[in-house]
C-alpha positions as CSV (number, residue, x, y, z in Angstrom):
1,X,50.1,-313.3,249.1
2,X,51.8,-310.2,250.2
3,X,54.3,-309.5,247.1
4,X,53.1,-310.0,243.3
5,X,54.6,-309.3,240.1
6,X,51.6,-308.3,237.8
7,X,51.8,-309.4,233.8
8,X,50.2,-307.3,231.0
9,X,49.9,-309.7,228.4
10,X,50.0,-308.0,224.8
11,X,49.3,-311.6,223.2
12,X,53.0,-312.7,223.3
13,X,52.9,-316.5,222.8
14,X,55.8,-315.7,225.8
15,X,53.2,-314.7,228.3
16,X,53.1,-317.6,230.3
17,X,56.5,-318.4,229.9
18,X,57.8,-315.5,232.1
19,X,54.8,-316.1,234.9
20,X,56.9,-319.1,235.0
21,X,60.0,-317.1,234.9
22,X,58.9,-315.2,237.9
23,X,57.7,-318.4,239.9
24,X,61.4,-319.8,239.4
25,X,62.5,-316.4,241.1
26,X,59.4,-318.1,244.0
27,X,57.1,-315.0,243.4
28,X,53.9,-315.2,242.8
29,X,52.5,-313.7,239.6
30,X,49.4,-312.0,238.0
31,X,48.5,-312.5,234.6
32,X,46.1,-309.3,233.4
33,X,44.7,-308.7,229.8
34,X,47.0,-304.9,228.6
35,X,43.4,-303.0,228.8
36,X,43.3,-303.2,232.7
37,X,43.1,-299.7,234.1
38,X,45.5,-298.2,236.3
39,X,43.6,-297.7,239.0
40,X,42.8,-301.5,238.9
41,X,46.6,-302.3,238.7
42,X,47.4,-300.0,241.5
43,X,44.7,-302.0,244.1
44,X,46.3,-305.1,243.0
45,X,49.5,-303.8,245.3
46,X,52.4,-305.4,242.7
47,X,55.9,-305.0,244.1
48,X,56.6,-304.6,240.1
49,X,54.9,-304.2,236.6
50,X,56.0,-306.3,233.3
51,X,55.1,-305.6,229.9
52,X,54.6,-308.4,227.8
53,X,55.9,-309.3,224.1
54,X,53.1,-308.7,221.5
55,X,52.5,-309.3,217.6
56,X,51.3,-305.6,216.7
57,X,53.2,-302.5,216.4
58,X,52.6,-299.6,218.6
59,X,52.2,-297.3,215.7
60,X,49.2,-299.2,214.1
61,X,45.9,-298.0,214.0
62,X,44.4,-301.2,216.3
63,X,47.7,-301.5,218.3
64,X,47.0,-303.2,221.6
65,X,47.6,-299.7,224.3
66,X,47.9,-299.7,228.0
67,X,46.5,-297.1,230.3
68,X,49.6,-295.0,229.9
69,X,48.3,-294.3,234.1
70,X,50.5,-297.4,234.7
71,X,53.8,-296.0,234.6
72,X,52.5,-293.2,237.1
73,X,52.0,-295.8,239.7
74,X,55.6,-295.3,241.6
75,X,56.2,-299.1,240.9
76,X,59.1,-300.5,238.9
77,X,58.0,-301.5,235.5
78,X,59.7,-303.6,232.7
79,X,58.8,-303.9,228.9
80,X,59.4,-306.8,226.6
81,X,59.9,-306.8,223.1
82,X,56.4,-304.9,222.6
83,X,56.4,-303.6,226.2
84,X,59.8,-301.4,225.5
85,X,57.9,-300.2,222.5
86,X,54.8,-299.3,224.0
87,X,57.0,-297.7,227.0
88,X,59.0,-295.7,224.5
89,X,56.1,-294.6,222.7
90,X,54.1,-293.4,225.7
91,X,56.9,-291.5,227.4
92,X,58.2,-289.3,224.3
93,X,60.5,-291.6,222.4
94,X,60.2,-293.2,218.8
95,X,59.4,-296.5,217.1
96,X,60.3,-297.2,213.9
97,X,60.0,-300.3,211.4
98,X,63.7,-301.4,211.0
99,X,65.8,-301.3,208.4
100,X,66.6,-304.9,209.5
101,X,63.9,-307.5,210.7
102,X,65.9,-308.5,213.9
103,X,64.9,-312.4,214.6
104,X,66.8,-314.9,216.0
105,X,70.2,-315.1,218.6
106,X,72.5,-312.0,218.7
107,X,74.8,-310.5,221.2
108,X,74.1,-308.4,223.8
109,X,77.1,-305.5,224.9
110,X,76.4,-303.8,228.4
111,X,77.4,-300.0,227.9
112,X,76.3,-299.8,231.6
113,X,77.3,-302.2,233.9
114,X,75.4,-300.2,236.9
115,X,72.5,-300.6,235.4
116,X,71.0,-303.1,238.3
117,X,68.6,-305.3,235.8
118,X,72.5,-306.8,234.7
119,X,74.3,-307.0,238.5
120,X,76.7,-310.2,238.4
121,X,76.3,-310.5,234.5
122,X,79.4,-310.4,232.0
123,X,79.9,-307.9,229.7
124,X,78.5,-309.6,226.8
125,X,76.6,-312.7,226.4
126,X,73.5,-314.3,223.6
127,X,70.1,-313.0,223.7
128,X,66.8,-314.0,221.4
129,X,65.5,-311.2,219.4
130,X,62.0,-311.3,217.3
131,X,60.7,-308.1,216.1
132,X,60.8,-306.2,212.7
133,X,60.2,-302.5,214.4
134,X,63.2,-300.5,216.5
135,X,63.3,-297.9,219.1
136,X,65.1,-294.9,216.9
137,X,64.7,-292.4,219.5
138,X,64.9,-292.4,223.1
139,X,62.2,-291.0,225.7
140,X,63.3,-288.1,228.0
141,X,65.8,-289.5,231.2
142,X,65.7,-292.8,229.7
143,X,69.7,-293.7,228.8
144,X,70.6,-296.5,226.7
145,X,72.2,-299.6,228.5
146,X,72.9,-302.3,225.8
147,X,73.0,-302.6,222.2
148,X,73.2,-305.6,220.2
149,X,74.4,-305.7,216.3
150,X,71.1,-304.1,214.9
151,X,70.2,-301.6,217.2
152,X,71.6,-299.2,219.8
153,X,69.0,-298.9,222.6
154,X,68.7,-303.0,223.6
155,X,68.2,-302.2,226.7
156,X,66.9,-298.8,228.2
157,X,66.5,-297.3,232.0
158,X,65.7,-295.1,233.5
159,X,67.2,-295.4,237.2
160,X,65.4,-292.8,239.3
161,X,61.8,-294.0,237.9
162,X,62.7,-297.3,238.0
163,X,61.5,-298.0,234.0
164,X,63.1,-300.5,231.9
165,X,62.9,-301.5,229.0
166,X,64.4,-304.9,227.1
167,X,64.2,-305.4,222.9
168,X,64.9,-309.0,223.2
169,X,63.0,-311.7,225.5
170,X,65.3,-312.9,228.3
171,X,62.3,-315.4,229.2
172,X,63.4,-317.9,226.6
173,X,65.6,-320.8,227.0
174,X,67.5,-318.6,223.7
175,X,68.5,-316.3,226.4
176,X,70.8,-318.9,228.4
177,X,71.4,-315.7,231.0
178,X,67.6,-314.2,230.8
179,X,66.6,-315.5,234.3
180,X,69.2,-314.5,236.3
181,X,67.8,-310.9,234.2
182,X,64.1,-311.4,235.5
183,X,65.5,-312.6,238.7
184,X,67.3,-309.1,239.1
185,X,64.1,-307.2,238.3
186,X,62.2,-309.2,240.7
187,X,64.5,-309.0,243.8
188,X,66.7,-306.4,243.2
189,X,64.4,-303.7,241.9
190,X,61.1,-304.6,242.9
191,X,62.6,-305.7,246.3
192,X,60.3,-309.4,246.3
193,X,61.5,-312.5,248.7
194,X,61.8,-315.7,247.7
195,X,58.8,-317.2,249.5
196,X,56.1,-318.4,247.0
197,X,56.2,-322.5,246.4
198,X,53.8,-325.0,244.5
199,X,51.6,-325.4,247.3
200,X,51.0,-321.6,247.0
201,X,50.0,-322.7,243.8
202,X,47.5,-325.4,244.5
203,X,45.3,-323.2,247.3
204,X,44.9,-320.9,244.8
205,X,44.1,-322.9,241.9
206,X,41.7,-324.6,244.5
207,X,39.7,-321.8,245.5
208,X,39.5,-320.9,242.1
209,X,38.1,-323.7,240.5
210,X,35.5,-323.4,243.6
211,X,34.8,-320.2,242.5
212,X,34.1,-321.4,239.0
213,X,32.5,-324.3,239.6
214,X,29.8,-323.4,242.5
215,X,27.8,-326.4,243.5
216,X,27.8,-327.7,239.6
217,X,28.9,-331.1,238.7
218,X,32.3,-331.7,236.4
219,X,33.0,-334.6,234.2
220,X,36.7,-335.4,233.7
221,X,38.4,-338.2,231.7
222,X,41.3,-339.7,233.5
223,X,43.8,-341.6,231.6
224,X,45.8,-342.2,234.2
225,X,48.9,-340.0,232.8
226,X,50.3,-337.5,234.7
227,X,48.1,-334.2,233.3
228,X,44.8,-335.8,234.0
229,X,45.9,-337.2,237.2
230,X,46.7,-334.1,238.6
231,X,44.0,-332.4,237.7
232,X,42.2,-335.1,238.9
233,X,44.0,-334.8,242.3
234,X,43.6,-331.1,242.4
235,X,39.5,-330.9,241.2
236,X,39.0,-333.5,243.8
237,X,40.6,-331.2,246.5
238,X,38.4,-328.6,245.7
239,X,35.0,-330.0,245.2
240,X,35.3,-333.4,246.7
241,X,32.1,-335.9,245.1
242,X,31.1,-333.3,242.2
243,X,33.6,-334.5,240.4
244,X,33.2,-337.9,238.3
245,X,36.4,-339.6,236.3
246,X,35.4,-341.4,233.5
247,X,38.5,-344.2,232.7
248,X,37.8,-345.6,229.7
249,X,40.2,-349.0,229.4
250,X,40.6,-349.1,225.2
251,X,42.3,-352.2,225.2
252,X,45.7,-350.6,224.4
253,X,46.6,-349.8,228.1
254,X,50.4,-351.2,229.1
255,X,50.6,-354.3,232.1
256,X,48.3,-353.8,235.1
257,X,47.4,-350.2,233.9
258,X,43.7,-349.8,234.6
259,X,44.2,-351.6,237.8
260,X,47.0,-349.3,239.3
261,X,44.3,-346.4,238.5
262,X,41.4,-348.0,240.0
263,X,43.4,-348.4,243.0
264,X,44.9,-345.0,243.5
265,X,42.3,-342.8,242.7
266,X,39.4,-345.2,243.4
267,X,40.6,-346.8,246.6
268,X,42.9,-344.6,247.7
269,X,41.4,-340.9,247.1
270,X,38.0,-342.3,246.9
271,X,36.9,-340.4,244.3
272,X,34.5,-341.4,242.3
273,X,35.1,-343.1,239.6
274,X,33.5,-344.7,236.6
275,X,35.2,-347.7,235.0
276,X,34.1,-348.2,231.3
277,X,36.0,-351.7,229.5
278,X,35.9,-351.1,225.9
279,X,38.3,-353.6,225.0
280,X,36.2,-355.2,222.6
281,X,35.0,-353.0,221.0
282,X,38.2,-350.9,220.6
283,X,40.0,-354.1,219.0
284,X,37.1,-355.0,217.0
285,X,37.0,-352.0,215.0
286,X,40.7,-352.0,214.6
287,X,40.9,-355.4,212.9
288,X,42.5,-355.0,209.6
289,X,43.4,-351.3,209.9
290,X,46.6,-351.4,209.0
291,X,47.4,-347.1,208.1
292,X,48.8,-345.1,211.1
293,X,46.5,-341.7,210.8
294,X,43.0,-344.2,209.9
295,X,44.4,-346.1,213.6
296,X,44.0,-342.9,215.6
297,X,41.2,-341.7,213.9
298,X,39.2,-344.8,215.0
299,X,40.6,-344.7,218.3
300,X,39.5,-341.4,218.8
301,X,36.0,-341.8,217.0
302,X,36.0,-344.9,219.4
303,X,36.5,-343.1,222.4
304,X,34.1,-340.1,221.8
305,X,31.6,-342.6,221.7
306,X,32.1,-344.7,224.7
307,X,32.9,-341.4,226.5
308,X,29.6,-339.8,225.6
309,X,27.7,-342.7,226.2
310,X,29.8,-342.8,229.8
311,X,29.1,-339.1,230.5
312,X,25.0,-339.6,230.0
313,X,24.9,-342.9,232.3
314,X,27.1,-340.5,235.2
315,X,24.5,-337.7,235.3
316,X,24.3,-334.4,234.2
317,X,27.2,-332.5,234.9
318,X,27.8,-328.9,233.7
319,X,31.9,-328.7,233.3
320,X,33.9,-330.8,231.5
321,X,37.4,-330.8,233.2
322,X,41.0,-331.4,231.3
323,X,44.8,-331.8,231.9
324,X,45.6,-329.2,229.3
325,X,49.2,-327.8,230.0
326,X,50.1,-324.0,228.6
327,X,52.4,-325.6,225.3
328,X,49.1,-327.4,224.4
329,X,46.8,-324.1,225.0
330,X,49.3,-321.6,223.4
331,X,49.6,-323.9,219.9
332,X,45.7,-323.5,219.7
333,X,44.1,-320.8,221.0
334,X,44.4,-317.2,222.1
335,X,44.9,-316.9,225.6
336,X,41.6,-314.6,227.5
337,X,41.1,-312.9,224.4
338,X,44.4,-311.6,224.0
339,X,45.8,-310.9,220.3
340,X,48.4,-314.0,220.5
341,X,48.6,-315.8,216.7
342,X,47.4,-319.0,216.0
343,X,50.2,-321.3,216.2
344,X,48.1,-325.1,215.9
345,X,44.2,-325.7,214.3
346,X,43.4,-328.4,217.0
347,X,43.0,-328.8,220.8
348,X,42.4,-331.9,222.9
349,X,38.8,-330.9,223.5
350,X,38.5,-330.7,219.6
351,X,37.3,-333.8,219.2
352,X,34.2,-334.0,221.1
353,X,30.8,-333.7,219.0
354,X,29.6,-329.8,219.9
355,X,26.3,-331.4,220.7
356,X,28.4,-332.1,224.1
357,X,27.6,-328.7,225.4
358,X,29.9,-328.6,228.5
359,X,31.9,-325.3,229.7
360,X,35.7,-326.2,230.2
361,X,37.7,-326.3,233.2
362,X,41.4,-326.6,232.6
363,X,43.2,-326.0,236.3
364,X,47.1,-326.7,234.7
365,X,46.4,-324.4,231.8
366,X,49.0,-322.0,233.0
367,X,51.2,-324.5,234.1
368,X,54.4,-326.2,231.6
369,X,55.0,-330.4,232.4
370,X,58.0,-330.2,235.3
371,X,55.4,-327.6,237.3
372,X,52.4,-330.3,236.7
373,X,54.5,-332.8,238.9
374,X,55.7,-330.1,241.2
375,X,52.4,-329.5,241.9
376,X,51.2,-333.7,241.5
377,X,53.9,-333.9,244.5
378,X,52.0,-331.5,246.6
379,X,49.1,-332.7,246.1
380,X,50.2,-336.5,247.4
381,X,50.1,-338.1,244.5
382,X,52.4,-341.1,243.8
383,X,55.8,-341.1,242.3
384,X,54.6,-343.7,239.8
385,X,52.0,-341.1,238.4
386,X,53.5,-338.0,239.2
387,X,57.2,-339.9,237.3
388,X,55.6,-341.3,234.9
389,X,56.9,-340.8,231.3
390,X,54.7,-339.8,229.0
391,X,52.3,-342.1,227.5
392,X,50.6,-341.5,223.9
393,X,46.5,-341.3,223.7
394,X,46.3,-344.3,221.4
395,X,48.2,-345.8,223.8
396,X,49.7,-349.2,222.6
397,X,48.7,-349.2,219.0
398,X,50.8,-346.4,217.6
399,X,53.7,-348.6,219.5
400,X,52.6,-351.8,217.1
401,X,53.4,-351.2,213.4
402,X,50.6,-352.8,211.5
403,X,47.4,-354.4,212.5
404,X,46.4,-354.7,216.3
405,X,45.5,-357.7,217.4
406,X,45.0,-359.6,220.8
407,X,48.1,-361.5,220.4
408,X,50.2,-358.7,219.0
409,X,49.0,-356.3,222.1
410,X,50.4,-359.5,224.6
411,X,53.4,-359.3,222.7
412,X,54.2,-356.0,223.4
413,X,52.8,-355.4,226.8
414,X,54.7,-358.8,228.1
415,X,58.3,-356.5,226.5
416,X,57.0,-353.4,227.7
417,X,57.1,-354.4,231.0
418,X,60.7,-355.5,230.8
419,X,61.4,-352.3,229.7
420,X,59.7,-350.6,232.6
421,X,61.5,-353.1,234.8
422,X,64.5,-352.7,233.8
423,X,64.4,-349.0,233.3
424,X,63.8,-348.5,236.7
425,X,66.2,-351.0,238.2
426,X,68.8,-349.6,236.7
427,X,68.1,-346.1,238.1
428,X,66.9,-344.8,234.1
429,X,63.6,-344.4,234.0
430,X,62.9,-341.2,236.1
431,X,66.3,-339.9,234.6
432,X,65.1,-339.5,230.9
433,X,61.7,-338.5,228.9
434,X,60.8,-341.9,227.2
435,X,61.7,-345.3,226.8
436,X,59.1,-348.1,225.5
437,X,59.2,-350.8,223.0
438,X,57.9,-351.0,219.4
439,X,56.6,-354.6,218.0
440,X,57.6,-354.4,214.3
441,X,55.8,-356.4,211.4
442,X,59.1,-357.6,210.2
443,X,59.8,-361.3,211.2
444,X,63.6,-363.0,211.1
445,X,65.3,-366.1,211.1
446,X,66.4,-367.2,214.6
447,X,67.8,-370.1,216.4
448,X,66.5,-370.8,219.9
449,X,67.9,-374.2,221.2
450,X,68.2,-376.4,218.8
451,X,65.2,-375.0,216.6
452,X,64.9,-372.6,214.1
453,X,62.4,-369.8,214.7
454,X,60.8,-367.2,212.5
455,X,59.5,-364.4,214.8
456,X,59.1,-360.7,215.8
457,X,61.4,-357.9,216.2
458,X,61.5,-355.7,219.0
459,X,62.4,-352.6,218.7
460,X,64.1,-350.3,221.9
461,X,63.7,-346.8,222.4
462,X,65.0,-344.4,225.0
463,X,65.3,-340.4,224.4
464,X,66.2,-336.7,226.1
465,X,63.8,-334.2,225.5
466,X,62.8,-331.1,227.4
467,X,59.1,-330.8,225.6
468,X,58.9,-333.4,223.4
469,X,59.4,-330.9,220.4
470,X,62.9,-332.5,219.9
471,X,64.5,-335.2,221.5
472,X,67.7,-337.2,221.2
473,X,68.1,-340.7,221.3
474,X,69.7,-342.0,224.8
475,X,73.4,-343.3,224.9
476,X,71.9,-346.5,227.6
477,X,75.0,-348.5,228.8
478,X,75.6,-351.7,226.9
479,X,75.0,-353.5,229.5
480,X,71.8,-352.5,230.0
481,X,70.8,-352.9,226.3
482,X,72.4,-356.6,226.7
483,X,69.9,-357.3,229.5
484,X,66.7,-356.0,227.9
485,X,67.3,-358.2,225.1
486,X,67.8,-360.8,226.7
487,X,65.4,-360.6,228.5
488,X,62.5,-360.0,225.8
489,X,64.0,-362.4,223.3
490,X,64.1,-365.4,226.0
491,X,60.8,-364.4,227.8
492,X,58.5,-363.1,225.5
493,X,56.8,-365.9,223.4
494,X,56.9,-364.6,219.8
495,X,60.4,-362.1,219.5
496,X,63.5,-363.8,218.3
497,X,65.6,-360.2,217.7
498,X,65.6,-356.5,219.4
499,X,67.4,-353.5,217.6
500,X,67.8,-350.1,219.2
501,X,66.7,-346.8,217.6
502,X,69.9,-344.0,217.7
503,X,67.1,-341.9,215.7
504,X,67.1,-338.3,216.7
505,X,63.6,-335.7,216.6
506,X,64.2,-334.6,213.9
507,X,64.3,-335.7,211.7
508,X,62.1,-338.9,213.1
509,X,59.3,-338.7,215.5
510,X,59.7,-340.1,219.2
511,X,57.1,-342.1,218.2
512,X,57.4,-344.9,215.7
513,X,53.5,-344.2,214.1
């Protein structure tokens, strides 16, 4: 990999998010903790240095500092946020707590439309600001290139050393024109191609996790959704039978499920792969639970247990392997020791009893959900897996409002599956983020034939989302809504109605539980 952009990450919760930035621009990136030598940088060969975003100020005591060696190296360089500050305050110029916390969109005014960092760029256009501190003086050679509202040096360069400096983030999506920002660092002033892809990506997240993982042994659970299917995919590439998938069928699994993941990843990738039916149990311990949080909480007791239990009978292993994606790692835990804030108390490896003394492999951790299929695609999984919509942990019982039971879970697998049929007959279901049914506890008056009925309602969901943080409920043609109920309400035993959910996140939940 001949041409790298190198990150110093100042514990921005942004880190990540312009790596992915810069692999949009198809560049590979580096991500380095800020206390990296120059020296060490300079081997490295980058075609370009960024500065990350941080939560400190570069006049405290503990700041987070940079070998000021960096910007020495003859490389372009670019500061964000933090990174102008800590540029500014190495080369001679002053930061100052502002008058004005700055947080939030503004405007951005180019005062120089040379500067290269804006090339084919209006005059003026939104940015996302977050910082309570301001550049008050400038640094020697440095001129001032934009200014929003609340502070005159925005943007700073300095064009014969190739230093720049940015006071908002152009790597959020609150910065509609910020890649086409980073895409003019990248090519225009570090002078990078555009010849990195996913598959880039997966030989070097194999011979990493070879790296890691020597000749040990690494547990995974596969649930069959996309995340742990492609690390699944991708652990099996790199250490073939050391890895062991534990699929653990809770009862609660949609039409045909457990068979379609014995059969791809079993029979078709051969890997091995240890089936554990916990149906019984699962539903046992469920009867009568009738509260939404006391449903997940035995689920997950539940499956701790018959994953433990699972994990002893398949051998000692040393690793225990996950699907975790950046958003989930970001909302819980600093990144490689970096000062990032704590955003979210729990983790999906929270859970697990700490007698369970595995080390963690998480090969997607730097990755967001559109680059986990990217790279799923690469790998030769599926379109079924790779497509698939997202599917919640407790799987069908936060879809059933009220007790699970065997004849409730029928219900709603047998209208699920008309929902997945239809979905994808009608060209939806890889064109949205969710849709699914929910079996309600509220029973109706109905007529079917000539008798009257008194039965379930189903209820239809379909929404837009990005990242699942918000969503908005999908405008489906009516003639698609016509045929789904229909089609429940004459072939499922048990419904006699169907409603649809024009709900919004927020203020409800994708989710009905």
């Amino acid at each position: 990999m001949n041409e790298q952009i190198v990150i110093l990450d100042f514990g921005s919760q942004y880190t990540q998010v312009i790596a992915r930035r810069i692999r949009e621009c198809r560049v590979y990136s580096t991500i380095v903790p800020y206390t990296t030598p120059a020296a060490e940088l300079d081997a490295l060969s980058p075609s370009g240095l960024i500065l990350s975003g941080g939560p400190a100020s570069v006049y405290d005591a503990k700041a987070p500092l940079s070998d000021p060696g960096l910007f020495e190296l003859g490389i372009p360089v670019l500061g964000i946020c933090y990174g102008l500050q800590l540029l500014a305050h190495f080369l001679g110029g002053k930061v100052e707590r502002g008058g004005k916390r700055e947080y939030g969109k503004g405007t951005l005014r180019v005062t120089e439309a040379a500067c290269p960092l804006f090339a084919k760029l209006p005059g003026s256009f939104q940015v996302w600001n977050s910082h309570g501190d301001k550049l008050t003086r400038l640094p020697a050679g440095f001129v001032s290139v934009a200014t929003t509202e609340n502070s005159a040096y925005a943007a700073i360069a300095h064009g014969a050393k190739r230093l720049y400096g940015l006071q908002f983030h152009p790597e959020v999506v609150h910065t509609p024109r910020g890649q086409e920002i980073i895409g003019n660092f990248v090519h225009a002033i570090c002078g990078c191609g555009r010849n990195w892809t996913m598959r880039h990506y997966a030989e070097q997240a194999v011979e990493e996790v070879r790296h890691r993982v020597g000749a040990e042994r690494v547990i995974l659970g596969l649930s069959g959704g996309v995340d742990s299917s492609v690390a699944a995919a991708l652990l099996h590439r790199a250490i073939g039978d050391q890895l062991t998938c534990i699929f653990v069928n809770n009862g609660l699994l949609r039409a045909g499920e457990a068979e379609v993941v014995r059969e791809v990843f079993g029979r078709h990738f051969h890997m091995r792969l240890r089936y554990e039916d916990a149906t019984r149990m699962f539903l046992g311990r469920l009867k009568g639970v009738l509260d939404p949080e006391r449903k997940r909480k035995v689920i997950g007791r539940t499956f701790i247990e018959v994953f433990q239990a699972a994990t002893r009978r398949a051998g000692q292993a040393k690793f225990l392997a996950q699907g975790t994606l950046y958003p989930d790692v970001i909302e819980s835990v600093p990144i490689a020791g970096n000062p990032a804030a704590l955003i979210k108390s729990h983790h999906n490896v929270g859970g697990l009893p700490k007698r369970m003394k595995f080390q963690l492999v998480e090969p997607l951790k730097c990755l967001f959900k559109d680059e986990v299929r990217q790279l799923g695609t690469a790998l030769g999984l599926p379109e079924e897996i790779v497509y698939r919509q997202p599917f919640p942990g407790p799987g069908l019982a936060v879809r059933i409002l009220g007790e699970v039971t065997p004849k409730r879970l029928e219900i709603l697998r047998r209208a699920d599956a008309i929902v997945l049929e239809e979905m994808k007959a009608g060209g939806w279901y890889y064109r949205i983020w969710q849709s699914f049914a929910v079996l309600l506890p509220v029973r109706s008056v109905g007529v079917m034939g000539d008798e009257r009925t008194y039965d379930y309602t189903i209820a239809l969901r379909a929404v837009e989302s990005q990242d699942g943080m918000t969503a908005d409920w999908v405008r489906l043609p009516h003639e698609l809504l016509e045929k789904l109920a229909s089609r429940i309400v004459n072939e499922v035993k048990g419904v006699n109605r169907c409603v649809f959910d024009i709900t919004s996140k927020p203020p409800g939940t994708i989710e009905w539980e």
